[in-house]
C-alpha positions as CSV (number, residue, x, y, z in Angstrom):
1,X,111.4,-12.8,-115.3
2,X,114.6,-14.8,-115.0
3,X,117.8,-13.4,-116.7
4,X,117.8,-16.5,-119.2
5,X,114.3,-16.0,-120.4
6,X,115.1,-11.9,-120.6
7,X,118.4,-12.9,-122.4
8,X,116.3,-15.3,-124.9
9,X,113.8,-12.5,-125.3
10,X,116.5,-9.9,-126.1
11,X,118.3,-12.4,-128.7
12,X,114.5,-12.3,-130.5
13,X,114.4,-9.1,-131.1
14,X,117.8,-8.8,-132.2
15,X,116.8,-11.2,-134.9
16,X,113.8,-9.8,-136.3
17,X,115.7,-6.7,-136.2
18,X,118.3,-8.0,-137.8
19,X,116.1,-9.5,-141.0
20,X,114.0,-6.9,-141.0
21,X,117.3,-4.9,-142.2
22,X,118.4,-7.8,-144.3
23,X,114.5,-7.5,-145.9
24,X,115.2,-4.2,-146.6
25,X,118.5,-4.1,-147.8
26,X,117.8,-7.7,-150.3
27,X,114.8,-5.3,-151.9
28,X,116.5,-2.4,-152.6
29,X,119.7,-3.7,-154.0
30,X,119.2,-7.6,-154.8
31,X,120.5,-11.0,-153.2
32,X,123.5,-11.1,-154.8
33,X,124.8,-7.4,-154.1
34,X,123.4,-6.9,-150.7
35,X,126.5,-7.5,-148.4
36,X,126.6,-8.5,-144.2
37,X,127.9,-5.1,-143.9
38,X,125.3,-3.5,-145.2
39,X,122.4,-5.0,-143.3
40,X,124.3,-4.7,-140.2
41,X,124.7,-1.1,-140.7
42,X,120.8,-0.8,-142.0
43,X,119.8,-2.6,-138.5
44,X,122.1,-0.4,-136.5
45,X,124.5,-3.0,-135.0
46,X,128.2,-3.9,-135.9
47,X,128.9,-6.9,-138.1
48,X,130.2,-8.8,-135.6
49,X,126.5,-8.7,-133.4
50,X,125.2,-9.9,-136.8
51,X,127.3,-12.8,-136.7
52,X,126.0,-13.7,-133.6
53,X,122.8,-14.3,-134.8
54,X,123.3,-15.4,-138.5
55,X,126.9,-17.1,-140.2
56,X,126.0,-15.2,-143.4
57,X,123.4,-13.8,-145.7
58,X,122.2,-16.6,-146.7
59,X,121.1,-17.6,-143.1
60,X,119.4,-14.2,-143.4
61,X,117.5,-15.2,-146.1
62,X,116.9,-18.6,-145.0
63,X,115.1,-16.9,-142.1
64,X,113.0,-14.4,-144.4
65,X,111.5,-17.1,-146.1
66,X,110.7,-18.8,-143.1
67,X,109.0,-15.4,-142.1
68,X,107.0,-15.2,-145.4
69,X,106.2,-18.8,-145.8
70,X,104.6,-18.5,-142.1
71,X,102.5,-15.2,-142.9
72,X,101.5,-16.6,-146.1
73,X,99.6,-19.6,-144.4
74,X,98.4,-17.6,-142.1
75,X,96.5,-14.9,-144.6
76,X,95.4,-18.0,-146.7
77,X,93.5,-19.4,-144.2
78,X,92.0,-16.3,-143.1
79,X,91.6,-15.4,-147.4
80,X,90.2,-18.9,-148.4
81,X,87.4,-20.1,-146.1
82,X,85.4,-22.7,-147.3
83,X,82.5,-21.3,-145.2
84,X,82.3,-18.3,-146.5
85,X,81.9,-19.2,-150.3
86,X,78.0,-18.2,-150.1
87,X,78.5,-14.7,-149.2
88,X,77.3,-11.8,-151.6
89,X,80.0,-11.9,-154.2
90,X,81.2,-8.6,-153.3
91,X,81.9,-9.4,-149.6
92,X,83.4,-12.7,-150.6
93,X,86.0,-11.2,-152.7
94,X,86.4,-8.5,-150.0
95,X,87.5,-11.4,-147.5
96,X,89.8,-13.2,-150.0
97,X,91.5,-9.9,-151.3
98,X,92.1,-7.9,-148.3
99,X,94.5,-10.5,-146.5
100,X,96.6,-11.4,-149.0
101,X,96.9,-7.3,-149.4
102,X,97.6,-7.4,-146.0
103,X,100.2,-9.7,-146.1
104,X,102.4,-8.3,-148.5
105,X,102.1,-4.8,-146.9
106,X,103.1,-6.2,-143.6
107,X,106.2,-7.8,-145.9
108,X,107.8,-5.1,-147.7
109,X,110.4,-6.6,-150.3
110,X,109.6,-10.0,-149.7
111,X,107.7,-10.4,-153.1
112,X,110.9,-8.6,-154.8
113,X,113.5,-10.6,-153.0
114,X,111.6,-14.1,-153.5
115,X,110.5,-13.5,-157.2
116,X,114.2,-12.3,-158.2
117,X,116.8,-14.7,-159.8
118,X,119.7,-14.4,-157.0
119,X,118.2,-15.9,-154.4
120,X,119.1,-19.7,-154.0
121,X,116.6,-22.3,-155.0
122,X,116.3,-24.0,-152.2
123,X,114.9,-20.8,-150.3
124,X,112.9,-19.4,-152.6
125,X,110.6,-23.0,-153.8
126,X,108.7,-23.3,-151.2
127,X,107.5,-19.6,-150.6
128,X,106.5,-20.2,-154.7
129,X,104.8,-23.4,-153.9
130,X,102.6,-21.8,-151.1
131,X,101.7,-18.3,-153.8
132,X,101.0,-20.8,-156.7
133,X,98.8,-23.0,-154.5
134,X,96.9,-19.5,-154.3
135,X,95.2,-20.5,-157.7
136,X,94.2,-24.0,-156.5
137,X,92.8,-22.3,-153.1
138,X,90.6,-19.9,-155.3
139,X,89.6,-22.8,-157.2
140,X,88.0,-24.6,-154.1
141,X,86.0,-21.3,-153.0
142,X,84.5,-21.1,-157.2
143,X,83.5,-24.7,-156.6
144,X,81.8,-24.5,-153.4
145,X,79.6,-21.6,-154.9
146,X,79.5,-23.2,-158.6
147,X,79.7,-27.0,-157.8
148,X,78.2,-27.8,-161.1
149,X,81.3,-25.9,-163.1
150,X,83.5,-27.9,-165.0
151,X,86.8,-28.9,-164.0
152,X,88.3,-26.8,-167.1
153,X,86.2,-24.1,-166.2
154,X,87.2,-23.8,-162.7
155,X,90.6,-24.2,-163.2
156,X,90.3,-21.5,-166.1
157,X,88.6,-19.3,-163.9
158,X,90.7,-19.5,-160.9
159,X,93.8,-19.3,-163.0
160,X,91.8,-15.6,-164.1
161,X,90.8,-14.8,-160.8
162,X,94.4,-15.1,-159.5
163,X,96.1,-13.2,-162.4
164,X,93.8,-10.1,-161.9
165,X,94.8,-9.6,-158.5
166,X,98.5,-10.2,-159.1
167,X,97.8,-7.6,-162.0
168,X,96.5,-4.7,-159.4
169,X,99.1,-5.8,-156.6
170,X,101.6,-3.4,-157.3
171,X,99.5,-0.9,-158.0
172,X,97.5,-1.5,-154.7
173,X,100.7,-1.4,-152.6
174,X,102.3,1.5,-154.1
175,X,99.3,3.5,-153.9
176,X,99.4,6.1,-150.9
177,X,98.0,5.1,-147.7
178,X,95.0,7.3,-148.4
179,X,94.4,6.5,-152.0
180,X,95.0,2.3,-150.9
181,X,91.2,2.0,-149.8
182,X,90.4,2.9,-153.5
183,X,92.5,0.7,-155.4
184,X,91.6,-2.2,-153.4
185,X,87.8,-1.2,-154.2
186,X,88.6,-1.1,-158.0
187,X,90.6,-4.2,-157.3
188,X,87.1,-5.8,-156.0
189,X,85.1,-4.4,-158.5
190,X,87.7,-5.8,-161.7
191,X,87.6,-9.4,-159.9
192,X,83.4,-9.1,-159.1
193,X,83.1,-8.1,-162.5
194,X,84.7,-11.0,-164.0
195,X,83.3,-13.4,-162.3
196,X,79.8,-12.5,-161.7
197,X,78.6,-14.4,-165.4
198,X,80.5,-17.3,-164.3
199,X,79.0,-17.6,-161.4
200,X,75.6,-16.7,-161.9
């Protein structure tokens, strides 16, 4: 490897180490009261390698929601195949829960810093867009396993779906790593429990 491609690889990681920090630092204190200083001193660096990389916090920010917004698509299409909306109920909620579980684990503080009032508009719409279309997403598996359902009903039922498992979330992620398998199994069981009669 050439020194520009090591260079370029080196100014990656100092990135993602450097929001990372900023990820930390935005969840425990807030957008507004999280400071440069702070986020340089949480990713180990002086402010002045920070400003290298980003002109302020919002740029930090701007880069998180890039970060989100791409893992979000990503665990949606692995949550919300089409192909699998004939599998035993069980297993199908299994495949739908488990990434976006995933997601936000891999994410700590995103779902704090992005559903908090500080954080500029402009950053924070279209990470909302992509966790609202979550409902219409859920609505397209019901309707490939109910396709006789009415519209009202699917979108009531969707709209259900979704709220459940926002409901158990937080409890799911801030169960202990041992005691996570659990949750996410009564999380299963609450969502196959509800709709099992509307399906069926």
């Amino acid at each position: 490897m050439t020194e520009e491609p090591r260079r370029q690889a080196r100014g990656q990681r100092r990135m993602e180490q450097l929001t990372d920090a900023a990820a930390l630092v935005f969840a425990e204190v807030g957008y507004a009261k999280a400071t440069t200083n702070a986020i340089a001193k949480r990713a180990d660096v002086s402010p002045g390698t920070l400003y290298q990389f980003f002109a302020n916090k919002e740029a930090l920010a701007a880069a998180l929601a890039d970060r989100y917004r791409t893992a979000l698509q990503e665990a949606h299409a692995k949550a919300f195949d089409p192909t699998a909306a004939k599998l035993p109920l069980p297993e199908l909620v299994d495949r739908m829960i488990r990434p976006m579980v995933e997601v936000n684990l891999a994410n700590p503080g995103f779902k704090s810093l992005f559903a908090g009032p500080d954080l500029p508009e402009h950053l924070t719409a279209p990470a909302r867009a992509l966790q609202a279309a979550v409902t219409g997403k859920v609505a397209e598996i019901v309707a490939a396993r109910a396709p006789g359902l009415p519209a009202d009903r699917l979108q009531q039922t969707a709209t259900v779906a979704t709220q459940i498992f926002a409901a158990l979330l937080g409890t799911v992620l801030a169960a202990p790593a041992a005691e996570r398998e659990s949750w996410i199994q009564e999380l299963n069981q609450a969502l196959v429990g509800y709709l099992t009669p509307v399906l069926t």
